[in-house]
C-alpha positions as CSV (number, residue, x, y, z in Angstrom):
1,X,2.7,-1.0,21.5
2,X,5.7,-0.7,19.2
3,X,4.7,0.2,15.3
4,X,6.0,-1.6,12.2
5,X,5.2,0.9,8.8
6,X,6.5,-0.7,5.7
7,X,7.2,2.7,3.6
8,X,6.8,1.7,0.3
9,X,9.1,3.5,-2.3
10,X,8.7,2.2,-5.8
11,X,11.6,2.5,-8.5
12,X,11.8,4.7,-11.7
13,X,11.1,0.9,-13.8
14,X,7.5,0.5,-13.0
15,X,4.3,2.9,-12.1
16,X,0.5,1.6,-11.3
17,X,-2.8,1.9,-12.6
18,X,-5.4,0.3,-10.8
19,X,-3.8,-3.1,-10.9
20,X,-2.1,-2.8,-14.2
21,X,1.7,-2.6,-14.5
22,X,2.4,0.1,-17.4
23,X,5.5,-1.3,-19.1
24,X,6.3,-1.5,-22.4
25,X,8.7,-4.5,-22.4
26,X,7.6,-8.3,-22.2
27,X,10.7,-9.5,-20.4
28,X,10.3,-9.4,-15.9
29,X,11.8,-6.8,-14.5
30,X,13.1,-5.7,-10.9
31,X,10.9,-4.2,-9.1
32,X,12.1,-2.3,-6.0
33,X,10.6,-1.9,-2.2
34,X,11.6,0.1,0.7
35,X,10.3,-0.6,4.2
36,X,10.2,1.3,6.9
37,X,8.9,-0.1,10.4
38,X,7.5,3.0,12.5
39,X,4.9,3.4,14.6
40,X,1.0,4.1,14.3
41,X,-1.8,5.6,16.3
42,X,-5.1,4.0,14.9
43,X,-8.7,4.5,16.0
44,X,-10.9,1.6,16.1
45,X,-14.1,0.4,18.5
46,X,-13.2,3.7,20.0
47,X,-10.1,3.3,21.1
48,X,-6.9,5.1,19.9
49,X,-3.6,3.0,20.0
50,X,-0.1,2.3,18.7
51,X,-0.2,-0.5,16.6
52,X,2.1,-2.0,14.0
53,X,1.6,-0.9,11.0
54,X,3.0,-1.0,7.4
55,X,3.7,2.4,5.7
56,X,1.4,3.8,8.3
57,X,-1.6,2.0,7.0
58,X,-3.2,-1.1,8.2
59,X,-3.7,-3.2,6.8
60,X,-0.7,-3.0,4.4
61,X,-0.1,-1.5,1.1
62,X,-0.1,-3.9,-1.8
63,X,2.7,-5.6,-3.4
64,X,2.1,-5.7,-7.2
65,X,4.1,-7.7,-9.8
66,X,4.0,-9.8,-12.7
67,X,4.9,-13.6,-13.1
68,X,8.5,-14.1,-14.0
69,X,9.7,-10.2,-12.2
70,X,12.2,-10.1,-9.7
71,X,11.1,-7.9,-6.4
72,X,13.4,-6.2,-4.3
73,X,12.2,-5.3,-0.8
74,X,14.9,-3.4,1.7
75,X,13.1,-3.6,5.7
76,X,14.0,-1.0,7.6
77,X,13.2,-1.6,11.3
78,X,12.7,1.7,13.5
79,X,10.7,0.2,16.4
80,X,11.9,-1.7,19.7
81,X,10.9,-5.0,18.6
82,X,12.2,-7.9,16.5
83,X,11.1,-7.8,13.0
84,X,10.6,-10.7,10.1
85,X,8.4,-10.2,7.0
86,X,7.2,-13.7,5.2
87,X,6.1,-13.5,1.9
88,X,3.4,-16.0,2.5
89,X,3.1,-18.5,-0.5
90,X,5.9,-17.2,-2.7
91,X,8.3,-20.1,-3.0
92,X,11.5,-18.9,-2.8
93,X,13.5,-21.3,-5.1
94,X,16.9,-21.0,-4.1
95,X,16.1,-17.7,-2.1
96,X,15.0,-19.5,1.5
97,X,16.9,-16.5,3.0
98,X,14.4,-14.2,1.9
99,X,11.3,-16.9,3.2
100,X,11.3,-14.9,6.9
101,X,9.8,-17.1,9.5
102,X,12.0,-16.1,12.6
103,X,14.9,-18.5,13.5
104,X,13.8,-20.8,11.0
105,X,15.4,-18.8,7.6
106,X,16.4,-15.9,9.1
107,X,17.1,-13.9,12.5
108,X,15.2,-11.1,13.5
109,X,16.0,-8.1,11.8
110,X,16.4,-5.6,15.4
111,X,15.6,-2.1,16.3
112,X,17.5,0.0,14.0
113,X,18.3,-2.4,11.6
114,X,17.6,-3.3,8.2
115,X,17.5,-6.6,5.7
116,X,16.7,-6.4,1.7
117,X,14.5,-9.5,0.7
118,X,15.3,-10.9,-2.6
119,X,13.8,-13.1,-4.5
120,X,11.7,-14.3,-7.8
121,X,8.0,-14.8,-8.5
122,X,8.1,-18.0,-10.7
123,X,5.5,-19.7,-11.8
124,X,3.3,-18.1,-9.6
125,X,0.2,-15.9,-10.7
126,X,-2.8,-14.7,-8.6
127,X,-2.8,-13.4,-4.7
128,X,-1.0,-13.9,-2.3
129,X,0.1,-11.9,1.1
130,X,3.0,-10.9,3.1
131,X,3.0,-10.7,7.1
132,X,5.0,-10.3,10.3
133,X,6.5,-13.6,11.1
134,X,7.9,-13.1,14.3
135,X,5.1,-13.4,17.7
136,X,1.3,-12.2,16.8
137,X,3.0,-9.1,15.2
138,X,1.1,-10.3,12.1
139,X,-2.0,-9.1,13.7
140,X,-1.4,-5.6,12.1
141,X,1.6,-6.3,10.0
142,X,0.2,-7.7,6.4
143,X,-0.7,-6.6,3.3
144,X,-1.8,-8.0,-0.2
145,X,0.4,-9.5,-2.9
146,X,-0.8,-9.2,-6.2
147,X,0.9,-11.5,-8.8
148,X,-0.3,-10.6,-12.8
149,X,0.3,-13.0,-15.9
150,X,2.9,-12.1,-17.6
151,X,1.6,-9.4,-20.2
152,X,-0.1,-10.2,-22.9
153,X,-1.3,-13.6,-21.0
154,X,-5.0,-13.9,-20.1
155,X,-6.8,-14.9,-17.1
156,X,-8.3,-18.4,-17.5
157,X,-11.9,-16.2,-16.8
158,X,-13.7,-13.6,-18.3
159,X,-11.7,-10.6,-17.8
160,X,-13.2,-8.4,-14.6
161,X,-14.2,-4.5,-14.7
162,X,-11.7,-4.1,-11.3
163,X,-10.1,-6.1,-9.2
164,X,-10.2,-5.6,-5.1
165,X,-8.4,-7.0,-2.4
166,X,-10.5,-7.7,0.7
167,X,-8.4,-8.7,3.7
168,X,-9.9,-10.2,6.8
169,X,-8.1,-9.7,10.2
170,X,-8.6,-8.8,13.6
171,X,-8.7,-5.9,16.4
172,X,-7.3,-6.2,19.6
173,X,-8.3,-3.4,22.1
174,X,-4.9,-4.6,23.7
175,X,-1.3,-4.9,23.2
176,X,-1.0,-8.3,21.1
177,X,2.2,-9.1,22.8
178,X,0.9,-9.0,25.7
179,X,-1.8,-11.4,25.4
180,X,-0.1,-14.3,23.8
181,X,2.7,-13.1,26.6
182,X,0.5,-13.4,29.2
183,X,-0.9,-17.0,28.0
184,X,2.6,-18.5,27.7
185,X,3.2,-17.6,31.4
186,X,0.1,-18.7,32.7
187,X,-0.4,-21.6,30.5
188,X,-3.9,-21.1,29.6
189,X,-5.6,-20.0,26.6
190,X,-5.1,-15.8,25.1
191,X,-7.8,-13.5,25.3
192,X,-9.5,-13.4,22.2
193,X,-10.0,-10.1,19.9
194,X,-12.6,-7.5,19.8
195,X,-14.1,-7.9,16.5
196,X,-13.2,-8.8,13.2
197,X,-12.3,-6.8,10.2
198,X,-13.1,-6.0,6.1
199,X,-9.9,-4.2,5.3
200,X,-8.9,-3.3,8.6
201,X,-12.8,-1.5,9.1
202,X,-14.5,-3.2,12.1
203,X,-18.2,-2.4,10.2
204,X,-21.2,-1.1,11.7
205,X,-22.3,-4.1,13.8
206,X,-19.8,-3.0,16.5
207,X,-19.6,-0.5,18.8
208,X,-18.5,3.4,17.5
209,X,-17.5,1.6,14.6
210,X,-20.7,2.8,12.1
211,X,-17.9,5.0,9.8
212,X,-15.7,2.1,9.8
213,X,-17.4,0.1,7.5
214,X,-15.9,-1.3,4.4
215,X,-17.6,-0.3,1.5
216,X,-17.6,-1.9,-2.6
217,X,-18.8,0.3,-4.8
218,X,-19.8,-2.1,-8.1
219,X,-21.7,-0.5,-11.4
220,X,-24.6,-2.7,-12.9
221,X,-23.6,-5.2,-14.7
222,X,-20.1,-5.3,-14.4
223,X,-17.7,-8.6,-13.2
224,X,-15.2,-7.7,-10.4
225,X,-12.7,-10.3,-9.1
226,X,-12.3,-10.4,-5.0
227,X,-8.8,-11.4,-3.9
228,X,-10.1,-12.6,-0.5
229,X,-7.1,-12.9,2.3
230,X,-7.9,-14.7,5.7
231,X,-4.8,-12.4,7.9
232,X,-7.0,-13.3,11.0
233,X,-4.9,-14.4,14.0
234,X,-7.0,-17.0,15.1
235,X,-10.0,-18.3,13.3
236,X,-11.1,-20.1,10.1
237,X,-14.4,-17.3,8.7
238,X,-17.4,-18.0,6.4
239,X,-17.9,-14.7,4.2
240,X,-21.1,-14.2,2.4
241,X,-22.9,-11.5,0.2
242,X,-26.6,-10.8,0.6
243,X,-28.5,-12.5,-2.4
244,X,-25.2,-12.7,-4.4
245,X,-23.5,-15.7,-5.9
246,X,-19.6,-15.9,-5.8
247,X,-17.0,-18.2,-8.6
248,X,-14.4,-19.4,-7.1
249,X,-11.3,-18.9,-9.9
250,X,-8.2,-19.4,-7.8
251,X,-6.8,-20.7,-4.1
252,X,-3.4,-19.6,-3.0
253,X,-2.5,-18.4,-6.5
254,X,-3.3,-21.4,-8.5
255,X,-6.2,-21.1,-10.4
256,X,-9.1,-24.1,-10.2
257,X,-12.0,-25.0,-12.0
258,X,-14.7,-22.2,-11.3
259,X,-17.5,-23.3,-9.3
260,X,-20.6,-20.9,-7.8
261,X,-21.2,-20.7,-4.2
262,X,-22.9,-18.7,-1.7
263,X,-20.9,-19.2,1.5
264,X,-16.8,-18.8,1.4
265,X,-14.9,-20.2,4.3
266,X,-11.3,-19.7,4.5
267,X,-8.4,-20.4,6.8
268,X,-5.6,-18.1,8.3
269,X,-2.8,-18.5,5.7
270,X,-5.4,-19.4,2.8
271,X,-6.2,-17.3,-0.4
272,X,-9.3,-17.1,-2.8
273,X,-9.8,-15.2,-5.8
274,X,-14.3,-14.7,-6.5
275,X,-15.8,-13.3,-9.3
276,X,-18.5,-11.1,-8.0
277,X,-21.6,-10.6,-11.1
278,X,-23.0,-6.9,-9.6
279,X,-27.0,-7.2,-11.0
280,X,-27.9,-5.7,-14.2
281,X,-29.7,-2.7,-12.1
282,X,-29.2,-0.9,-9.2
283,X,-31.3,-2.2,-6.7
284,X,-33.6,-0.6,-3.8
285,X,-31.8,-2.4,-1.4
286,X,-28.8,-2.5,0.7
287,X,-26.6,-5.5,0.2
288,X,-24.4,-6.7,3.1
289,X,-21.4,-8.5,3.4
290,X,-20.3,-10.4,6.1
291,X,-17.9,-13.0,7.8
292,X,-17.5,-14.8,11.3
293,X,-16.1,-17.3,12.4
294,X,-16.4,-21.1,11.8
295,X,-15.6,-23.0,14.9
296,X,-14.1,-26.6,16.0
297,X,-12.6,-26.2,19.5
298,X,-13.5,-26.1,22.5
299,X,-11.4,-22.9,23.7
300,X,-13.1,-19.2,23.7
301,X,-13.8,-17.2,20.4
302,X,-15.3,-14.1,19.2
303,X,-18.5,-14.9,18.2
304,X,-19.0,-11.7,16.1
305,X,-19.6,-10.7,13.0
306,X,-17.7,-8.0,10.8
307,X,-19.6,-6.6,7.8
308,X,-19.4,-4.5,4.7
309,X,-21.7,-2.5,2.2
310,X,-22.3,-3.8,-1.4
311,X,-22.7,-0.3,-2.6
312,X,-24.6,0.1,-6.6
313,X,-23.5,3.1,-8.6
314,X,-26.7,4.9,-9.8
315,X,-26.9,6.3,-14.0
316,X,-25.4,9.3,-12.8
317,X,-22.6,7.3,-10.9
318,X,-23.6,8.1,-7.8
319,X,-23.9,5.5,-5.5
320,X,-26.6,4.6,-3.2
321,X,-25.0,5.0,0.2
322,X,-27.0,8.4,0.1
323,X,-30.4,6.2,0.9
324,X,-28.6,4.2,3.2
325,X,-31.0,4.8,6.2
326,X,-33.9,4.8,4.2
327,X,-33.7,1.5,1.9
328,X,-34.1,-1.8,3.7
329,X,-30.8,-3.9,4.5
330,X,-30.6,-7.7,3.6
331,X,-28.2,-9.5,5.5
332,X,-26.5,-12.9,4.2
333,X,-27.1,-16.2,6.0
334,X,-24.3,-17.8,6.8
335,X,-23.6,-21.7,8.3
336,X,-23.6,-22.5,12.1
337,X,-20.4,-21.6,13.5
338,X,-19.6,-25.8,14.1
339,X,-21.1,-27.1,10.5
340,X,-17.8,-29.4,9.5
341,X,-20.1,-31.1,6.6
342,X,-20.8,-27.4,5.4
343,X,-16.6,-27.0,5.7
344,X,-15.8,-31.0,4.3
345,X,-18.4,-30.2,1.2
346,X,-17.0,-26.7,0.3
347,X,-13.2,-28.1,0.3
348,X,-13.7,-31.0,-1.7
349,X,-15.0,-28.5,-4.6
350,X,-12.0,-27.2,-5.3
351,X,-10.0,-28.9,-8.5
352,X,-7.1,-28.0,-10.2
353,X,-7.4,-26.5,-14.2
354,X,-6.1,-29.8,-14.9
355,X,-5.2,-28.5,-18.6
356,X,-2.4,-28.3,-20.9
357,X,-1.7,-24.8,-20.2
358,X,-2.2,-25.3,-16.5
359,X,-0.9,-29.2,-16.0
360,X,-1.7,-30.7,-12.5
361,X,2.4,-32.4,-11.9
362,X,1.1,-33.9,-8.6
363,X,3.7,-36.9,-7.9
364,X,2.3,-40.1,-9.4
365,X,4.9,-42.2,-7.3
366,X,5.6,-41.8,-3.8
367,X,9.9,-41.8,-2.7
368,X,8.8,-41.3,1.1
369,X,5.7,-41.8,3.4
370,X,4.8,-39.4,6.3
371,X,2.2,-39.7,9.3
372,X,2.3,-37.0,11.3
373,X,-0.6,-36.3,14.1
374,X,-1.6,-32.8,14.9
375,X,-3.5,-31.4,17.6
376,X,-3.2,-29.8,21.3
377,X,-2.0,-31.4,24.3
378,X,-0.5,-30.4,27.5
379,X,3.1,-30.1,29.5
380,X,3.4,-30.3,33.4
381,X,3.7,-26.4,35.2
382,X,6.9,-25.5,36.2
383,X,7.5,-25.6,40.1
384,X,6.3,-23.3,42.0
385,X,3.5,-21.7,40.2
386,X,0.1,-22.4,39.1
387,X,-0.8,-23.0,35.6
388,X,-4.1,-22.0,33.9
389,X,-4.1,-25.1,31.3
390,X,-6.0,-28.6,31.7
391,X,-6.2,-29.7,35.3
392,X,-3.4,-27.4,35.9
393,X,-1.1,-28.0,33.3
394,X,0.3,-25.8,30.4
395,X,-1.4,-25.7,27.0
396,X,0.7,-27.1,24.0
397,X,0.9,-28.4,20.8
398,X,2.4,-30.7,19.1
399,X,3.1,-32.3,16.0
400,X,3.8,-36.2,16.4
401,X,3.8,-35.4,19.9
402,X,6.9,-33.0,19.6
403,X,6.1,-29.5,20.5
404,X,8.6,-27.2,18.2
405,X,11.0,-25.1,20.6
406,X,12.4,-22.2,18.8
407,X,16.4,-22.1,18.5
408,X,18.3,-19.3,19.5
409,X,19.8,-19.2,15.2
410,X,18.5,-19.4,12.7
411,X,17.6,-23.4,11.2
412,X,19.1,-22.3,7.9
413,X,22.1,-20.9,8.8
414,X,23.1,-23.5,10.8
415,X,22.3,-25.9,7.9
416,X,24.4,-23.9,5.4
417,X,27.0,-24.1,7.3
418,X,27.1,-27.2,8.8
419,X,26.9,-26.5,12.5
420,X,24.0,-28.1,13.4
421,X,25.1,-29.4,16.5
422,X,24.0,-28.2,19.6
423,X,20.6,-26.0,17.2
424,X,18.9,-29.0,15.9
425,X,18.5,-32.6,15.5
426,X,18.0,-34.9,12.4
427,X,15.0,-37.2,14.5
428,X,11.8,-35.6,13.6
429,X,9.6,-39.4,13.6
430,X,8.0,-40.1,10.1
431,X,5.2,-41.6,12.4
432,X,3.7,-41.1,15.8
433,X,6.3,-42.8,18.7
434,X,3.1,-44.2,20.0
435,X,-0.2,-45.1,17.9
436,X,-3.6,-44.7,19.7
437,X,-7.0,-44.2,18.9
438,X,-6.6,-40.8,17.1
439,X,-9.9,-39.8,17.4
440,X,-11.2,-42.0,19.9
441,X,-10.6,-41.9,23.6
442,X,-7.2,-40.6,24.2
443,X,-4.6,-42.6,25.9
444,X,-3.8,-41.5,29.9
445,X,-0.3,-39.9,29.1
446,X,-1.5,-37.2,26.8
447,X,2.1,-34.6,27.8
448,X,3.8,-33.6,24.8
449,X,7.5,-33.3,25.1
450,X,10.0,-30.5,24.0
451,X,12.6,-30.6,21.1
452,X,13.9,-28.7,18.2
453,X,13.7,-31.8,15.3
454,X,13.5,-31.9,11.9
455,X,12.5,-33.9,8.6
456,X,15.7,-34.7,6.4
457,X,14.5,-35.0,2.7
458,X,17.1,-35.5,-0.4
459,X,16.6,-33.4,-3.5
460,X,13.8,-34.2,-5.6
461,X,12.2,-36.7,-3.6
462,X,8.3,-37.7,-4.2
463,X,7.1,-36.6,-0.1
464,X,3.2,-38.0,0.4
465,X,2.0,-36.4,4.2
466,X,-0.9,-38.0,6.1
467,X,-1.9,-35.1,8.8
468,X,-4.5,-36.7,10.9
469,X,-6.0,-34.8,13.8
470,X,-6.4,-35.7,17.4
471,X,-9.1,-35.8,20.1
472,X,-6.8,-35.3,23.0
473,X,-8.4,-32.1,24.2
474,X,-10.8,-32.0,22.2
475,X,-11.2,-32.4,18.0
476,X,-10.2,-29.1,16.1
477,X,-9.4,-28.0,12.8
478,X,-5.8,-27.0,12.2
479,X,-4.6,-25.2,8.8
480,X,-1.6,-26.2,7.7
481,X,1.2,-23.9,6.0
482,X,4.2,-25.2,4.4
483,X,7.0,-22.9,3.6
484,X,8.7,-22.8,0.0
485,X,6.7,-25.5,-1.3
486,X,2.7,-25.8,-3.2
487,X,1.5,-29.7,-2.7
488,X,-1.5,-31.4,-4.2
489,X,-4.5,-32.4,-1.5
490,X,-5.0,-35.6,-2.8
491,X,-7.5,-36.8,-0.2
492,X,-9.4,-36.1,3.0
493,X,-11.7,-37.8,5.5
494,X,-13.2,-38.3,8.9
495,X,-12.2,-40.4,11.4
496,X,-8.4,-42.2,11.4
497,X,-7.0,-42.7,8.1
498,X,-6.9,-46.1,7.0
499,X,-3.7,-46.3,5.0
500,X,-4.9,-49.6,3.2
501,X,-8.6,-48.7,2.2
502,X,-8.1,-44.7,2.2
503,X,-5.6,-44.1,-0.7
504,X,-7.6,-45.8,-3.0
505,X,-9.7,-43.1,-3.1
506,X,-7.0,-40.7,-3.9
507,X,-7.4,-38.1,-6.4
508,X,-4.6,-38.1,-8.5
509,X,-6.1,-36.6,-11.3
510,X,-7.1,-33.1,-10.4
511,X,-6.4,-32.4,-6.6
512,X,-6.6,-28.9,-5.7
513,X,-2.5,-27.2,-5.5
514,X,-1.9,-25.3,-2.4
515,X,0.1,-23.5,0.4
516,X,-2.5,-24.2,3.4
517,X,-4.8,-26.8,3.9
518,X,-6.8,-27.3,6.7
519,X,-6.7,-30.7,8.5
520,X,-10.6,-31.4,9.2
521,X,-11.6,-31.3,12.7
522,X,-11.7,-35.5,13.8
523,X,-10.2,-36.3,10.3
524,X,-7.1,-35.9,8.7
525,X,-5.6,-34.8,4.8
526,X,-3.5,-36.5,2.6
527,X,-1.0,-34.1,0.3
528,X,1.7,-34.6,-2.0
529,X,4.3,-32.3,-2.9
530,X,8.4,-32.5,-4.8
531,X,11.1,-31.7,-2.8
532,X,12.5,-30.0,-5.8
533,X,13.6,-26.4,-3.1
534,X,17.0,-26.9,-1.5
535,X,16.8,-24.9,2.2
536,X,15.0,-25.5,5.5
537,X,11.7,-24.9,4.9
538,X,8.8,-24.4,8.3
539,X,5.6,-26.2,8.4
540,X,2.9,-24.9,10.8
541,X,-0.7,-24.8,12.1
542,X,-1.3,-21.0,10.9
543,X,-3.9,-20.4,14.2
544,X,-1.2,-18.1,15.7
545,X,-1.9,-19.6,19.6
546,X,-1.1,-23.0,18.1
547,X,2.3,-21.7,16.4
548,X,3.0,-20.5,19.9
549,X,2.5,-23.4,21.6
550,X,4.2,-25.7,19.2
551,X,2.4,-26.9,16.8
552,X,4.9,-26.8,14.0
553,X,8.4,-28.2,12.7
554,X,10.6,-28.4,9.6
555,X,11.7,-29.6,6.5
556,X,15.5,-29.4,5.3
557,X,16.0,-30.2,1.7
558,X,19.5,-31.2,0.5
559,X,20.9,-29.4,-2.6
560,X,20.5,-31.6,-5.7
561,X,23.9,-32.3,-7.8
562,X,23.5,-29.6,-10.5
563,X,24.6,-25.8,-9.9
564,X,20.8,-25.1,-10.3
565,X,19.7,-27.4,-7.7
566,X,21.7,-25.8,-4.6
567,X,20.8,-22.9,-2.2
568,X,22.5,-19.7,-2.8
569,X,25.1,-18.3,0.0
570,X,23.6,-15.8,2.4
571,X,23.4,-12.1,1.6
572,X,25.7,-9.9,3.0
573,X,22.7,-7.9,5.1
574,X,21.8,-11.1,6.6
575,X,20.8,-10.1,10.8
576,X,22.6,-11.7,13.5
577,X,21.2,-13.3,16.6
């Protein structure tokens, strides 16, 4: 398996310590990347394998900036495959060629090749996180974006002792390519992983994996803040710490109104920021934490758990990792892998600051309406072979029954230059073609068709988005990305929306602001979001299998009138088809 190591060179402006940015000036600054994709031998479970990597390390080394600074990242590819890097969240005004979902902004950047990303952090403070955007190469290709207040600024929370990114992922034994590869041609589902990761560390739970264990090392005491990142392919996780209470601050880089829990859950795509109170001594105990997975479908999933060490620092600042074998381990309890009233309760806690100094702008008035299903369905097998997929079908997905097919350019480009024809089309339905029961019994033709469509929206238009899931092979949670854009989640619910009774119920006061949301499993979301970003922006299920079997489509803003209001020409660098 082919490697992709982002080397990461910093420039002469800006140094690190800890997860301060030493510079004197108050004004944003550049701040310069370099990227080199190379190949990786990594141990884990064991067994020793190439794997894409970034800089050599997996997961990824962090990104680190400050609201308001410009970042400069130059990819150099030096592996056989196709290479995009998404900066998952950042919004790209005016910068959609730097977004870096493959042939929808961008080609692949090929073997050999190189492409500088450019673009802005505004507006934005908190974490984020940056992945492969091209196939499952995310699975080993991401790494943490750390966005400051600009200096001088405060966090709306009691400043922490040290802050500490804890990425979730997931190991394959085998080639990633190969499995989703291998699904697509057979038209069944992927194999799944072989365990789940802290920080790329498997943890002791799993075979030859009791050194790769993530371990937090907190004093007594002392407040640190957890940017938690769900970089899993594949599944939604609950996380939990033995006998410790977690604040949730911030979600996607926004920050909310803090509230205490004991149990996280988090989609792929999604972001959290915890406080994390260590206790006032160090205890005689050894603290555990752990994630696995929280389940809707009715496909295969690793049901495993990954888990870490809460380590305390004694007086002497030793910590007590030394008595490891010898003090008793507590182990956090987490929900049943299927509790949606444990996953509907958590995400209706989350609010947005709401305040002066953080306003919630969600669209009071609504320009155009949107009701798009989203869920799995199937598509007849070719002619003369067998298919692995329901009663011999292939799996797909689908989004109002359209299952996304990749063009062979790039969405953007085409746009820019007004060559659409032939790429895309201008059709994508504001509705389903053909209401049913939603979450009922499904109707007898349940095959999805085929088509590269898209969502027209003029500048500065009020969009509000109904995504309601389906039962057709079953009910399932689906998190939902959308590029270049945050939108408000206004409401949520089980069952089919009711577009008379539900929106009365619609918080438009302090809905959570966001870059994923998951649509619940038999229910459906309601969000609002400004179509203030000119470019052709990608909306998907962020479960990799479902990206690859359809479940997406796009957006394509129109510039506004002013100079400030239309997308920037291409760079120079930009890769070719």
């Amino acid at each position: 398996m082919a490697a992709v190591v982002f080397l990461v060179v910093l420039s002469a402006l800006c140094s690190f310590t800890g997860l301060e940015l030493a510079h004197a000036q108050d004004a944003p600054i550049t701040r310069h990347y370099k990227f080199n994709i190379r190949m990786k031998n990594v141990t884990r479970l064991c067994v020793t394998k190439p794997i894409i990597t970034v800089n050599g390390q997996y997961p990824g080394p962090r990104i680190v900036a400050r609201e308001g600074d410009r970042v400069i990242v130059k990819v150099v590819n030096h592996v056989t495959n196709n290479i995009t890097i998404h900066w998952h969240g950042i919004r790209q005004l005016r910068s959609g060629w730097a977004d870096g979902p493959a042939y929808i902004t961008q080609c692949p950047i090929q073997s050999g090749q190189s492409y500088t990303y450019n673009f802005t952090v505004t507006g934005q403070r908190g974490t984020l996180f940056y992945h492969a955007h091209i196939s499952w190469i995310r699975a080993t290709v991401h790494g943490p974006i750390i966005i400051l207040p600009k200096r001088g600024v405060p966090y709306p929370f009691p400043k922490p002792h040290k802050e500490v990114p804890v990425l979730f992922g997931e190991w394959w034994n085998n080639d990633t390519e190969a499995v989703i590869r291998q699904a697509l041609q057979t038209g069944g589902g992927p194999n799944v992983s072989d365990s789940y990761t802290i920080n790329g560390l498997p943890g002791f739970l799993y075979n030859c994996s009791s050194k790769d264990t993530f371990k937090l090392r907190v004093s007594p005491g002392k407040t640190y803040l957890l940017r938690i990142i769900n970089a899993a392919l594949n599944d939604d996780l609950f996380f939990s710490i033995a006998n410790h209470t977690l604040t949730v601050v911030e979600a996607d880089a926004v920050y909310v109104k803090p509230f205490q829990t004991d149990v996280l859950l988090i989609t792929p795509g999604q972001t959290t920021n915890v406080l994390l109170q260590a206790k006032p001594y160090g205890p005689c105990t050894t603290f555990l934490m752990a994630a696995r997975p929280y389940v809707t479908g009715l496909g295969t999933f690793d049901n495993s758990t990954t888990v870490g060490i809460l380590q305390y620092k004694t007086k002497q600042g030793q910590s007590n990792s030394a008595l490891f074998n010898n003090l008793p381990i507590t182990m956090p309890t987490l929900p049943a892998l299927n509790d949606t009233t444990f996953a509907a309760n958590f995400s209706s806690k989350f609010r947005s600051l709401a305040n002066s100094r953080f306003p919630a702008n969600v669209p009071r008035s609504v320009d155009r309406r949107f009701f798009f299903t989203v869920g799995l369905g199937s598509s007849p097998c070719p002619k003369n072979q067998t298919c692995q997929g329901p009663n011999g079908t292939k799996f797909s997905a689908s989004v109002n029954n359209i299952s996304f097919a990749l063009p062979a350019t790039a969405l953007l480009q085409a746009h820019f230059s007004s060559q659409s024809a032939g790429i895309y089309t201008y059709d994508f339905p504001s509705m389903p073609l053909i209401p049913f029961n939603y979450t009922g019994t499904p109707p007898n033709n349940t095959k999805v068709i085929n088509g590269t469509k898209v969502a027209v929206l003029r500048f500065n238009t009020s969009v509000e988005l109904v995504m309601q899931d389906t039962s057709i092979l079953g009910a399932e949670a689906h998190p939902l990305h959308l590029h270049g854009f945050n939108f408000f989640v206004v409401g949520q619910g089980f069952g089919n929306y009711d577009p008379i009774k539900d929106p009365a119920n619609f918080n438009l006061v302090d809905p959570v602001e966001r870059n994923t949301v998951s649509v619940p499993s038999g229910g459906w979301v309601a969000i609002r979001f400004l179509a203030d970003n000119p470019g052709v922006w990608f909306m998907h299920c962020h479960i990799e299998v479902h990206l690859s079997w359809g479940l997406e489509m796009a957006w394509v803003v129109l510039d506004g009138p002013l100079p400030n209001q239309k997308l920037l020409p291409p760079p120079l660098d930009l890769p070719k088809c």
